[in-house]
C-alpha positions in Angstrom: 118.0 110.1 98.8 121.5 110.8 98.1 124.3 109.9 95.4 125.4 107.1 97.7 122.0 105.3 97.4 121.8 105.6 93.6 123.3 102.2 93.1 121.0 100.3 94.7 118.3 102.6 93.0 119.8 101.5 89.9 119.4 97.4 91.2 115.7 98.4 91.9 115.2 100.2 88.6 116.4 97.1 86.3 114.6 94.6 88.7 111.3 96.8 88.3 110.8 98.3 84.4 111.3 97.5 81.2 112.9 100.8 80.6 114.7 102.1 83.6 115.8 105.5 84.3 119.5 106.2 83.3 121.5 106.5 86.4 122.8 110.3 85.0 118.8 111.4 85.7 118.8 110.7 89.0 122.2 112.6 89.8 120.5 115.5 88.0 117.3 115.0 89.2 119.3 115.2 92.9 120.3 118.8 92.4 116.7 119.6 91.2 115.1 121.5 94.4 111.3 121.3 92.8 111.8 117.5 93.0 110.7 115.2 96.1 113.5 112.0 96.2 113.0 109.3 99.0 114.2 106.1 99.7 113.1 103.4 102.2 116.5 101.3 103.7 116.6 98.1 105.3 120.0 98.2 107.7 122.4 99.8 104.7 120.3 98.5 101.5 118.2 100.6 99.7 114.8 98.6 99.0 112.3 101.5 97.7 112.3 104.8 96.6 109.9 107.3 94.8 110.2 110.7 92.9 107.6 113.4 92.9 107.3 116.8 92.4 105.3 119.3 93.8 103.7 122.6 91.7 101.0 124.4 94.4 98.3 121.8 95.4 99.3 119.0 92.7 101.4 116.3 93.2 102.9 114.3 90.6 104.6 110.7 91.1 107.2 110.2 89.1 108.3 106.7 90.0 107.7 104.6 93.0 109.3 101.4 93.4 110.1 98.8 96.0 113.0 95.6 95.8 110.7 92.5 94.4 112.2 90.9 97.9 110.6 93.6 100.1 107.4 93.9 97.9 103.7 93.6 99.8 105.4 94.3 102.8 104.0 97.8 103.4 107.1 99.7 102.3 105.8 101.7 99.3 102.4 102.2 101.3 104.9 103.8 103.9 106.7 105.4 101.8 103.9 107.0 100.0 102.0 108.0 102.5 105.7 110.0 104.7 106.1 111.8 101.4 102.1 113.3 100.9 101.9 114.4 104.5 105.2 116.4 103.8 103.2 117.5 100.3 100.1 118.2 102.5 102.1 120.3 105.0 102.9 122.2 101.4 99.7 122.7 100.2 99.3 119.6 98.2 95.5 118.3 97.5 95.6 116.1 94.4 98.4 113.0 93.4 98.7 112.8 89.7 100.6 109.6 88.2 100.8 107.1 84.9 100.8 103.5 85.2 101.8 101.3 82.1 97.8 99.6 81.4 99.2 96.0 81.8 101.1 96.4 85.4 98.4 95.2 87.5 100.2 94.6 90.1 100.9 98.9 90.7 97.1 99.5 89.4 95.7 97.3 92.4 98.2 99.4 94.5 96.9 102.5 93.6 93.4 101.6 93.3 93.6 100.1 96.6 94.6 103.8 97.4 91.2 104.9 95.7 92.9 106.7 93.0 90.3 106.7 89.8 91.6 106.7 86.1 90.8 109.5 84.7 92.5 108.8 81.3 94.5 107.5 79.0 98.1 108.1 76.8 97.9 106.0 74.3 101.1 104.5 73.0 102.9 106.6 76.1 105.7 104.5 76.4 108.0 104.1 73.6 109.9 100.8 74.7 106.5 99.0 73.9 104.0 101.3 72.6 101.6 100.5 75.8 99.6 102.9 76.6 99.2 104.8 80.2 96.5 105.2 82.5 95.9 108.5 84.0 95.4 108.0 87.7 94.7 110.4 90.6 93.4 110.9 94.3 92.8 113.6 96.6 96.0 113.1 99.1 93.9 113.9 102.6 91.9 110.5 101.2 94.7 108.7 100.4 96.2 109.4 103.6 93.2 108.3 105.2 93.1 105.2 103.6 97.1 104.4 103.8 96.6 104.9 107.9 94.2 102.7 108.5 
């Protein structure tokens, strides 16, 4: 990811949550060398990205999100899985993330990825008061799953 994506990061972002990030936290988050940023392009266009960062064996996702016209196409399965073989290469064993409890479109994802809930934030996001499910998975399954 660089700065010159971050507009079409921005097109993703509104297109994909009810609160999107501010466009000033990914230019910050850019200079932040603890912090994984990818994106996925099609030709020129951006159409996914994700953030994650990396503290000895776990792996926390940030945000992972993919155009709505590119969406069920394999990209953020792709995507995902480029980015833990990097974290694997670094020690990584365990993906941490939050999901809003309602978007059951990302929980299938991740479930499908046989991460497990192992909790829950209640009233985590403050646009809605919805609360967030605590997901993780061990990243050598994941990858397993992901490749086949």
């Amino acid at each position: 990811m660089t700065s010159s994506d971050l507009d079409g990061i921005m097109e993703i972002e509104k297109l994909s949550f009810l609160s999107p990030w501010e466009k000033t936290l990914f230019v910050q988050e850019l200079k932040n060398p603890r912090i994984t940023l990818r994106v996925v392009r099609e030709k020129a266009r951006v159409i996914g990205y994700l953030a994650l960062y990396q503290v000895l064996d776990e792996v926390h996702l940030m945000s992972l999100a993919v155009h709505p016209d590119f969406r069920r196409k394999g990209t953020a399965t792709g995507l995902l899985l480029e980015t833990l073989l990097d974290c694997r290469g670094r020690g990584g064993k365990i993906l941490y993330l939050e999901v809003r409890e309602n978007n059951h479109g990302a929980i299938a994802f991740y479930r499908g990825l046989n991460l497990v809930q192992t909790g829950v934030r209640p009233r985590y996001y403050q646009d809605t008061g919805e609360n967030a499910l605590l997901l993780q998975g061990e990243i050598e399954n994941i990858i397993e799953i992901a490749n086949a």
